[in-house]
C-alpha positions in Angstrom: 11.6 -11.8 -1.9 12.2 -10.7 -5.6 13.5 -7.2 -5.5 12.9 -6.0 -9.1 13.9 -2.0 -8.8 16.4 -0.3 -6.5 13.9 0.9 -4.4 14.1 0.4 -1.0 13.2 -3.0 0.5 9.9 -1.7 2.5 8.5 0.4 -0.5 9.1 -2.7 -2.5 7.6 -4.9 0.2 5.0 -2.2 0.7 4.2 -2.3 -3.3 3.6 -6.1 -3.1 1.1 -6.4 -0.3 -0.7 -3.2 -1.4 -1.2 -5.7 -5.2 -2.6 -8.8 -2.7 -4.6 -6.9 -1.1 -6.3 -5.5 -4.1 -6.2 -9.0 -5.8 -8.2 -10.1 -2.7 -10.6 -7.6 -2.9 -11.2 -7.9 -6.3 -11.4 -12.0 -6.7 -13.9 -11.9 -3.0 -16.3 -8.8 -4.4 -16.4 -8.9 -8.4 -16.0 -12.7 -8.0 -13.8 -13.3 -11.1 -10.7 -15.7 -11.6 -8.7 -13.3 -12.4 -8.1 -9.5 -12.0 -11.0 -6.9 -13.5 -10.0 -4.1 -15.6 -11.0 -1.9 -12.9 -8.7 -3.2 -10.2 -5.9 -4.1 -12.8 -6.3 -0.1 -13.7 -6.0 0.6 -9.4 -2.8 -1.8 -9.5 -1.1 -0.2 -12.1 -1.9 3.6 -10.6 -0.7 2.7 -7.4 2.7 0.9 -9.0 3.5 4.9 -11.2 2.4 6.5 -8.2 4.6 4.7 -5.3 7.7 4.9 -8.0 6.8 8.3 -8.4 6.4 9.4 -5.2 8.3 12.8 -3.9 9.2 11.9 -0.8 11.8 9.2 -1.7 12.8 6.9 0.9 10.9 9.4 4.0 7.7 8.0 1.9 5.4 6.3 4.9 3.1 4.4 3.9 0.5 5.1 1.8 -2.2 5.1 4.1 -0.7 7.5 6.7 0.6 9.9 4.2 0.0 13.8 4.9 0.9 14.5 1.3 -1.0 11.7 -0.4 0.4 11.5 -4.6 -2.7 10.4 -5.3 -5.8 12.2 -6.9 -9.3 12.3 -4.8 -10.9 10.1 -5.7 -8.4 7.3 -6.3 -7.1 8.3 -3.3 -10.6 7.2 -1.8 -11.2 3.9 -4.0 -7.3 2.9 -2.8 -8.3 3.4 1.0 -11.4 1.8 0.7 -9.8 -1.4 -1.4 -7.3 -1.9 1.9 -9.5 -1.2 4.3 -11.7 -3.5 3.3 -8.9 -6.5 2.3 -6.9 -5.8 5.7 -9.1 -8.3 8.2 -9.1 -11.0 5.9 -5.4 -10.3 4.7 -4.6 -10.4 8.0 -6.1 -14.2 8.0 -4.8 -15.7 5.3 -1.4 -13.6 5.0 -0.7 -13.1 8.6 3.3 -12.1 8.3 2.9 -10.0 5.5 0.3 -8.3 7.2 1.8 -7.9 10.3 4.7 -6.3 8.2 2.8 -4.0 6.9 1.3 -2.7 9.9 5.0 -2.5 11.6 6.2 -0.4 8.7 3.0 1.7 8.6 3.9 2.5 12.8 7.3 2.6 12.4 7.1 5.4 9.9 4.2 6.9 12.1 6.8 7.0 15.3 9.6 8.3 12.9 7.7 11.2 11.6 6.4 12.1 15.2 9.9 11.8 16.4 11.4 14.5 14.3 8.9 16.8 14.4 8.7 17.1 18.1 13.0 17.4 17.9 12.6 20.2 15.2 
């Protein structure tokens, strides 16, 4: 894996399967060989807005996140793209999508955690 930040391994990891997943969906619905405007546009909003993000390294993932950095409505479009790509991600990427769903529950039983301690 090609670390090219010093973010944190799982943000990093996190960054790259959120960019397949958005490849997929794009090259299976607007049916091109490469990636459209639009979801090039999606790719590059999600890259300023996970670098970006205010939570540091206690960011969860994206999908679970009670303070979402996002606008509205990409905020929608972005949950739309990886619900749609996650089934057949899941197929043809199986350990990277099992990764992301074990950093999406691990951050899930974190948060959980501490606010029951607190």
């Amino acid at each position: 894996m090609n670390i090219q930040s010093n973010e944190p391994v799982r943000q990093q990891r996190e960054l790259d399967i959120t960019k397949a997943m958005i490849r997929l969906y794009c090259k299976t619905l607007h049916r091109g060989a490469i990636v459209c405007p639009e979801c090039e546009g999606l790719i590059d909003y999600v890259e300023k807005r996970i670098a970006s993000c205010r939570l540091g390294e206690a960011k969860p993932n994206c999908l679970v996140c009670e303070t979402p950095c996002y606008q509205p409505a990409k905020r929608l479009h972005f949950v739309h793209v990886l619900r749609w790509s996650m089934r057949k991600f899941a197929w043809r990427q199986p350990i990277k999508a099992l990764k992301f769903k074990i950093d999406c529950l691990r951050r899930c039983e974190t948060e959980s955690s501490s606010s029951v301690s607190s």
